[in-house]
C-alpha positions in Angstrom: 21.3 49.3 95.0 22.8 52.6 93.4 21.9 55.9 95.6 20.8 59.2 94.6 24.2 60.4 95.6 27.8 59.4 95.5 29.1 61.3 98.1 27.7 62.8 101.5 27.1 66.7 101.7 25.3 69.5 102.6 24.3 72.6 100.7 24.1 75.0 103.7 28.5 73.9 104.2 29.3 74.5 100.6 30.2 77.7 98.6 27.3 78.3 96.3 27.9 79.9 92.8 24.4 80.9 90.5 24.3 80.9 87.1 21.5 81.0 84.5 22.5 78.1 82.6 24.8 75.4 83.5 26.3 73.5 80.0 28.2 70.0 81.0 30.4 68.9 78.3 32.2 70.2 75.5 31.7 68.3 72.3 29.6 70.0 69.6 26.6 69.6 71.5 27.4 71.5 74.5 29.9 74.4 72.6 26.7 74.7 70.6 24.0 74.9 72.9 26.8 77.3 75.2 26.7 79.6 72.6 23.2 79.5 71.6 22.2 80.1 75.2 24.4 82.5 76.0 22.8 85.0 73.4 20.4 86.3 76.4 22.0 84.6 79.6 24.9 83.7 81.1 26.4 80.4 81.2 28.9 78.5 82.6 30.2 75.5 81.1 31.9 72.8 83.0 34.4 70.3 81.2 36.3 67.6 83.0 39.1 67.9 81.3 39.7 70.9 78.5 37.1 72.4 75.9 39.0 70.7 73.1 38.9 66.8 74.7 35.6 64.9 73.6 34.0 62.7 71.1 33.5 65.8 68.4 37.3 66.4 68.6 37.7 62.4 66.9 34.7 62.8 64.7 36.6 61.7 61.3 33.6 61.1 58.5 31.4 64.0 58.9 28.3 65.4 59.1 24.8 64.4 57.3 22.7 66.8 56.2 20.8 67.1 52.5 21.9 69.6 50.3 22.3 67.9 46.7 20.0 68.8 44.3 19.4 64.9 43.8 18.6 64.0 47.5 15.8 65.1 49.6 14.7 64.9 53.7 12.6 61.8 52.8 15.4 60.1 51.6 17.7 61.0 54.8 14.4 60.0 56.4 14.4 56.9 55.0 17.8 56.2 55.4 17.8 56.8 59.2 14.5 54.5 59.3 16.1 52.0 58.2 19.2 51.9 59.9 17.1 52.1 63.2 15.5 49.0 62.8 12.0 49.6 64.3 13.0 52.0 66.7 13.1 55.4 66.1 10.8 58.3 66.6 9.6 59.4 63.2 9.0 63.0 64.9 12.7 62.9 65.9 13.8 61.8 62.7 11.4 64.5 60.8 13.3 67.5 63.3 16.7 66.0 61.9 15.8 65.8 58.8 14.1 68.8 58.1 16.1 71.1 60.5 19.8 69.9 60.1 20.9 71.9 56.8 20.1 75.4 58.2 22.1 73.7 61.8 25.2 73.3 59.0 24.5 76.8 57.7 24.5 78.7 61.5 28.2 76.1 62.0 29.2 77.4 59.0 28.9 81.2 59.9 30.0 80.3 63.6 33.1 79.9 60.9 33.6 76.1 60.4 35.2 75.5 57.4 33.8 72.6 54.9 35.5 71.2 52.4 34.5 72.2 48.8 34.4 71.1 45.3 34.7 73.7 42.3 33.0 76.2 44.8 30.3 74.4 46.0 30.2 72.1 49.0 32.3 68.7 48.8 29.6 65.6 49.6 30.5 62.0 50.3 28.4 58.9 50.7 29.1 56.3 54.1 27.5 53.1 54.5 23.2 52.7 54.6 23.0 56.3 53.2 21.4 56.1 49.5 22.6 59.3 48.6 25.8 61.5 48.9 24.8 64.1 51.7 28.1 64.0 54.3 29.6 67.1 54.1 33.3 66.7 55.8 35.8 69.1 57.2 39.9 69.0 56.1 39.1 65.4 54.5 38.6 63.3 57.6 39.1 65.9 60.3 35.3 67.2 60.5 34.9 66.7 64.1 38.4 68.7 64.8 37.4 71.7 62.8 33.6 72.3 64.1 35.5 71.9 68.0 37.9 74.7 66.9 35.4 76.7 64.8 33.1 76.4 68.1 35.6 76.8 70.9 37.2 80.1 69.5 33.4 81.8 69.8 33.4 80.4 73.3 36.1 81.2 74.7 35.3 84.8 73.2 32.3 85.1 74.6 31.8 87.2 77.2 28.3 85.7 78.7 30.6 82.1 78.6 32.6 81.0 81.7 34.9 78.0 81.1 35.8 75.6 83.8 38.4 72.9 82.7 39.3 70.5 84.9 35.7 70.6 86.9 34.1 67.0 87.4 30.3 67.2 88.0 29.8 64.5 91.2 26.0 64.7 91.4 22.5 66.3 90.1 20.5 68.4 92.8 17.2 67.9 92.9 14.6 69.7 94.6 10.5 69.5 94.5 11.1 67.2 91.1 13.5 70.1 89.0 16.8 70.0 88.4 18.8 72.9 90.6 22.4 72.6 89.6 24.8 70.1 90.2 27.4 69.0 93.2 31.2 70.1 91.7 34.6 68.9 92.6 37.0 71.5 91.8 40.6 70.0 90.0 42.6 70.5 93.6 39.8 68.5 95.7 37.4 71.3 96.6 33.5 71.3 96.5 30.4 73.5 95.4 26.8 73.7 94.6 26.4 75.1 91.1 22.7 76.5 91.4 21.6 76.4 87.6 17.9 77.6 86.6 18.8 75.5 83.7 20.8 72.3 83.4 22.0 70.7 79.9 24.0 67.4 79.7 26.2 67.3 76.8 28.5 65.2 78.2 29.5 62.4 75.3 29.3 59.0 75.3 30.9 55.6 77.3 33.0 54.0 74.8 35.5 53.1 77.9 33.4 50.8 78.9 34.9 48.2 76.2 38.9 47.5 76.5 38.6 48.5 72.8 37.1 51.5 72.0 37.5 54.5 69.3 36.4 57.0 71.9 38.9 59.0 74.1 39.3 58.5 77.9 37.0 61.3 78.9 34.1 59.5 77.2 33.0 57.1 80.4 29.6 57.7 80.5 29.4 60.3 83.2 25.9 62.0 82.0 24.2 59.1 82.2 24.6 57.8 85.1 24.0 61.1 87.3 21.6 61.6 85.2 20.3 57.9 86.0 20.7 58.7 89.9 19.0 61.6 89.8 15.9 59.5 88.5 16.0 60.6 84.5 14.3 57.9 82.4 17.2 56.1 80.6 16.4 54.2 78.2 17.7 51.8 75.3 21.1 51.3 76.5 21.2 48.1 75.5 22.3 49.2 71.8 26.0 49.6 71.8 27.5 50.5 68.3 30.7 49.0 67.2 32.5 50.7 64.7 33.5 48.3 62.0 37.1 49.1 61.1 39.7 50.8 63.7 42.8 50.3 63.6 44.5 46.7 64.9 47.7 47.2 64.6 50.9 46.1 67.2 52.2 49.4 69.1 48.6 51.8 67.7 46.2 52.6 69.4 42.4 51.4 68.4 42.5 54.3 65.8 39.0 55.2 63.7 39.5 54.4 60.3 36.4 56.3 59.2 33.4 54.9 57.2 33.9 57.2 54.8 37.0 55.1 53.4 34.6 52.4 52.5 32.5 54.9 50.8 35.3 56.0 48.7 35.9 52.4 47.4 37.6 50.4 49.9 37.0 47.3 50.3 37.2 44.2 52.9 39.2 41.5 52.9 39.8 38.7 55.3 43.6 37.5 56.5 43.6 35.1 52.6 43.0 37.9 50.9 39.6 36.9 49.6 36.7 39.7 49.8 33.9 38.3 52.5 31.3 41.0 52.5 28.8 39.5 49.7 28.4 36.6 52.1 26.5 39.1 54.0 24.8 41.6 52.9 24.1 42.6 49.3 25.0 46.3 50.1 28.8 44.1 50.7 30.9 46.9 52.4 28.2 49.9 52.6 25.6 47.8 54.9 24.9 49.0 58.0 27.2 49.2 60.6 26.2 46.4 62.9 26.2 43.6 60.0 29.8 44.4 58.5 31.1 44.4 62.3 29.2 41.1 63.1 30.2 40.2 59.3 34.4 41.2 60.6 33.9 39.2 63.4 32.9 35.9 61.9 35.6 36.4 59.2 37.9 37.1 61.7 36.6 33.2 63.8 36.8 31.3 60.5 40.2 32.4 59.7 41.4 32.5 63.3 42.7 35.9 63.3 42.6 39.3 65.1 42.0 41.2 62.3 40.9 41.7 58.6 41.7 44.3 56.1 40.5 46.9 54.4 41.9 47.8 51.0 41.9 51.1 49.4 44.8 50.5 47.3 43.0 50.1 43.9 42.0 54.2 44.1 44.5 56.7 42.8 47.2 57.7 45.7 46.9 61.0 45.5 43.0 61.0 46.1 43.5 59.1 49.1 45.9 61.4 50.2 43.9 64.2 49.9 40.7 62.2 50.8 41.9 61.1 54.2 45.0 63.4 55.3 44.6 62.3 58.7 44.2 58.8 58.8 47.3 58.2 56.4 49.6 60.5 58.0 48.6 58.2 61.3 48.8 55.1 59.5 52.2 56.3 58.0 53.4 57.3 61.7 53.4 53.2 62.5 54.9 52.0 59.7 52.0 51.8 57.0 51.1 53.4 53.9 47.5 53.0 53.1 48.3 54.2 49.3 49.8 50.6 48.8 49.4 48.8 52.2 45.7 46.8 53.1 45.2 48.5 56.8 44.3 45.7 59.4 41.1 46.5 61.3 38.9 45.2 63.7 35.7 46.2 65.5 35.8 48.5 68.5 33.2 50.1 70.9 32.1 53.4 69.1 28.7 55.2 70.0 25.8 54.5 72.7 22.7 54.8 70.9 21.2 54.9 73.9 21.0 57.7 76.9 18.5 60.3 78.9 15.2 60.0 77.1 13.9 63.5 76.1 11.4 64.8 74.0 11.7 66.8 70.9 13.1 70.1 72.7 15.7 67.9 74.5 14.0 67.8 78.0 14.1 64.6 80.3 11.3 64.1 82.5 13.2 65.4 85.2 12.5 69.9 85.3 15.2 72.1 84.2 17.4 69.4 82.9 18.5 68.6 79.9 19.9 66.0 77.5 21.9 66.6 74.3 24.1 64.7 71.9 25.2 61.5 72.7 24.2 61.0 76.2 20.5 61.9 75.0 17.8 59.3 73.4 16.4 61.8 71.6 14.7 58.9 69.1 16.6 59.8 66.2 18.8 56.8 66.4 16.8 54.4 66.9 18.2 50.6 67.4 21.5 52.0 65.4 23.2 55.1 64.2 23.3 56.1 60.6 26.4 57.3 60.0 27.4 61.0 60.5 24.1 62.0 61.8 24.9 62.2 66.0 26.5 65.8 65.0 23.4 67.0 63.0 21.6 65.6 66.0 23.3 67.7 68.5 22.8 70.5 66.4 19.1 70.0 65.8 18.3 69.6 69.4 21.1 71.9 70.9 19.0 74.6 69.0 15.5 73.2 70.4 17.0 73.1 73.9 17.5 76.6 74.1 14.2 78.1 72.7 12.8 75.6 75.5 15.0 77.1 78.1 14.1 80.6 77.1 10.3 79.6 78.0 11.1 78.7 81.5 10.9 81.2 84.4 14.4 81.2 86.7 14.5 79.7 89.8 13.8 82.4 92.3 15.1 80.9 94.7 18.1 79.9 96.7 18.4 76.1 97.6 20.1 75.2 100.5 18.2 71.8 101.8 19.4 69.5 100.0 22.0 66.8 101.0 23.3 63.8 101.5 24.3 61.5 105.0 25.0 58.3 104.6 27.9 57.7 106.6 30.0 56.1 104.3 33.5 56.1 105.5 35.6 53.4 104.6 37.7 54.3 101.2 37.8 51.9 98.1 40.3 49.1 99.0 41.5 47.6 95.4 43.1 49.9 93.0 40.9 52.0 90.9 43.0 50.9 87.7 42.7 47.3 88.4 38.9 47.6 88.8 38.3 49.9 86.0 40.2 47.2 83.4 38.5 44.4 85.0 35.1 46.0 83.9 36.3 46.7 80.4 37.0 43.2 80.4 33.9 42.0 81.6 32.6 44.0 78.7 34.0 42.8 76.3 33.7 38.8 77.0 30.1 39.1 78.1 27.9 42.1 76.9 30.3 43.0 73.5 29.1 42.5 69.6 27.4 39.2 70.1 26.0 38.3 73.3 23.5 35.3 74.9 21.9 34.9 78.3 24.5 32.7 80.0 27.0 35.4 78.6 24.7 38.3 80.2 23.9 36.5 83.4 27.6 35.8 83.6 28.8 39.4 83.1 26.1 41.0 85.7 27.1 38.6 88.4 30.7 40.0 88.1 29.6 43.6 87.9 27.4 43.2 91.0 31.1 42.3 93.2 31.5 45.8 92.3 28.7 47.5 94.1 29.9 47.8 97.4 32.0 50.9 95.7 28.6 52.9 96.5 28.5 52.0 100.0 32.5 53.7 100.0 33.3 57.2 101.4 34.8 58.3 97.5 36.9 61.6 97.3 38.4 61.4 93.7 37.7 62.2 90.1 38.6 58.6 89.0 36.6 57.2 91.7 33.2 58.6 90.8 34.4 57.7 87.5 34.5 54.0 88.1 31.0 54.3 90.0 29.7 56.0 86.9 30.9 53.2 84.3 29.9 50.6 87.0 26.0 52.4 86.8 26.7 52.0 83.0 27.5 48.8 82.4 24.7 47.5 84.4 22.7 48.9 83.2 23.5 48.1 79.5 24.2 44.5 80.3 20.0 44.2 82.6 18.8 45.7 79.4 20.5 43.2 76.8 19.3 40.3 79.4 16.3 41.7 79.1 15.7 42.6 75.6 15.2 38.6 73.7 16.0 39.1 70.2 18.1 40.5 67.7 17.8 44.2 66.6 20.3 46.9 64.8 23.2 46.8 67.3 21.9 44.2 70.1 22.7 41.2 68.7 21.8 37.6 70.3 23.2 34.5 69.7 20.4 32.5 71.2 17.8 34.7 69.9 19.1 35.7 66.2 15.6 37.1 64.9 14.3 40.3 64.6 10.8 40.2 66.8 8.4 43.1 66.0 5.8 41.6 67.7 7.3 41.4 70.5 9.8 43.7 70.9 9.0 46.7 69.0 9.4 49.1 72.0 11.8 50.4 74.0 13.3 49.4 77.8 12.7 52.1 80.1 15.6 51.9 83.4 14.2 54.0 86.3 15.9 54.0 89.5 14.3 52.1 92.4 11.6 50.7 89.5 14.4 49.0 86.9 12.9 47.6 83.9 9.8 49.1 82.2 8.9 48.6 78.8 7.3 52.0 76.5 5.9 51.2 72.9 8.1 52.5 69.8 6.5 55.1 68.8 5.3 53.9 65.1 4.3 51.1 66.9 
């Protein structure tokens, strides 16, 4: 049983501090919607680490939006449809669509810089997209630039208060809305952050996996207090794993971006022989979920850790200029992508699932909030299309914020909520040791292929692990754990649940897409569990 609350308190003993909107997270989603919202109000935004640590920062490939004369919004459209096997909203995907070039134009005057080509802006093609329509930042340092074009309007913003090193325990709720949050300053102290407004923009849970592309921030904190405050979650079963990052002895699991395969390279297993056309007759620009599945099997048959991925055939200097940062970081351990294959291997990437909101970003929970990757916003459907979660955040960041402006404040102070449980014994084991035990249950048992003895196996080990709720926990990495414990179950019930095969849920034991059957989404709502909701093109 996971409570509403991981820690005991009470309102009335706590300092209180009031704001008029309260912005968790700092990728592009919540530097965006900070600034956005803070054109009329004031905002504070709360990051657990610094404003330049999340997801965005990594973001190597780029952004998708149409703005070649020879591509239109119902071929994005399409594209995403496809890619999300059955599952998307097509209102969602319409917003995106239609909405996430002028989202582009308001980053560009926010002052991102795009690369460009004889004047006009530089396009690229990634894997399922039919046309080029990825615009992309310093070569393959897109997500860097927006962070830095964002962060410098932040931090100059006068309506914007920045608190690094702030972890968010808990949601308050009160009469069914959202009130603010439970905070644990960095040296131990807590507060009640009244908020008339709360927006989660707090990233994804790649640190679930032992192998992931994401950085250690990304633990799937949203979620789950999202989750125990009662949000509908939903999908989480669809975990996307990136293709090709970096397998190499010494390096971390470093993104080695799609883009590379849409600028030629090509996959090769340990003998040197191309594999893709075994696979799918899109070879190396399928979707995401077949060329990892398709990298895994090579990698069984030829019982290795990795394959390659060859880009040696295009000129050097293109690559060079191309992808500045990956072959500077290849470089740094010994390889020179110019004339060396680059051995990769599938890691965790992006959780298509999250909060389920409605096309102004709002969870069925008042005053709160979902944006970016923690959100199911319906876009994404059963798999991401490349490059489209920072149009997304965009998009929605904007929608978020016209909402917000619609909604009275609070007019009122809250002091009666709280928590008294009791606990008082402290977690025993080692936070470490529990934390890589999880990433390794991960991995063997809810990872890129999965089957119900697999599944059943992997929940029964993550249920050892709930006693941590019933624990009196003080630290940032303990909530932590309780939050990636919240998220792996509840990935690895919906998996069990969900029997077939679709975008990035893949099962061994049921290998077929089912639309008849499973053409709808799996609803997790605490102290209900399970509850299945139609797609909506269904």
């Amino acid at each position: 049983m996971i409570p509403q609350y991981l820690v005991d308190f009470d309102l009335r003993e706590l300092p209180t501090v009031k704001t008029d909107c309260l912005v968790i997270g700092s990728g592009i989603a919540g530097l965006f919607t900070a600034i956005k919202a803070s054109e009329d109000r004031k905002v504070i935004m709360i990051t657990k680490k610094s404003l330049m640590e999340s997801n965005t920062r990594y973001a190597q490939g780029g952004i998708a939006a149409v703005f070649s004369e020879d591509d239109s919004p119902v071929y994005h459209r399409q594209d995403t449809l496809m890619a999300g096997a059955g599952l998307n909203s097509s209102a969602a995907v319409d917003v995106l669509v239609h909405e996430g070039p002028e989202g582009v134009r308001e980053l560009i005057r926010l002052g991102t810089i795009f690369d460009k080509e004889n004047g006009v802006l530089a396009l690229t093609q990634e894997a399922a997209h039919s046309h080029r329509r990825i615009l992309h930042a310093n070569g393959d340092a897109t997500g860097y630039e927006i962070v830095r074009a964002l962060a410098e309007q932040v931090q100059q913003h006068e309506n914007i208060e920045i608190w690094d090193d702030h972890f968010v325990i808990d949601l308050i709720t009160e009469g069914g809305e959202c009130v603010g949050a439970l905070v644990q300053r960095l040296g131990g102290g807590r507060l009640f952050l009244q908020a008339d407004a709360t927006i989660l923009c707090s990233g994804g849970a790649g640190q679930l996996y032992r192998y992931t592309t994401n950085p250690e921030v990304a633990t799937g904190d949203g979620v789950a207090i999202a989750y125990r405050a009662g949000a509908h979650v939903r999908d989480m079963e669809f975990i996307q794993f990136h293709p090709t990052a970096l397998s190499y002895p010494g390096a971390p699991r470093f993104l080695i971006s799609e883009a590379v395969r849409g600028e030629g390279a090509v996959l090769r297993n340990i003998n040197g022989e191309r594999f893709m056309e075994r696979y799918h007759e899109l070879l190396e620009l399928a979707p995401r979920d077949i060329v990892a599945r398709a990298i895994i099997s090579e990698m069984e048959l030829t019982k290795s850790t990795f394959v390659y991925l060859d880009i040696t055939h295009e000129p050097a200097d293109m690559v060079k200029h191309r992808f500045p940062t990956i072959y500077e970081t290849c470089m740094s351990y010994g390889l020179d992508i110019t004339s060396d294959w680059i051995p990769v291997a599938p890691a965790a990437h992006y959780m298509m699932g999250g909060i389920k909101t409605d096309l102004n970003g709002e969870s069925n929970i008042a005053r709160l909030f979902a944006c970016g990757e923690v959100s199911s916003t319906g876009v994404q459907g059963a798999n991401r299309l490349a490059s489209n979660s920072l149009s997304e955040a965009i998009v929605f960041g904007r929608r978020i914020i016209e909402r917000i402006r619609q909604l009275p404040p609070l007019g009122r102070d809250i002091v009666s909520a709280g928590c008294d449980e009791g606990r008082v014994e402290s977690p025993t084991q080692a936070i470490v040791e529990r934390r890589l035990k999880l990433q390794k249950v991960m991995v063997r048992y809810a990872g890129l292929r999965r089957n119900e003895e697999m599944l059943e196996k992997g929940l029964e080990e993550l249920k050892r692990q709930l006693p941590i709720f019933g624990s009196a926990l003080t630290k940032r990495e303990e909530y932590e754990f309780a939050n990636m414990l919240t998220c792996c179950l509840l990935i690895t019930e919906s998996a069990l649940a969900r029997q077939e095969s679709r975008g990035a849920h893949y099962r061994e034991d049921y290998p077929l897409r089912d639309d008849a059957k499973w053409q709808k989404h799996l609803l997790q709502i605490r102290d209900l569990g399970i509850v299945e909701e139609l797609s909506d093109d269904v």
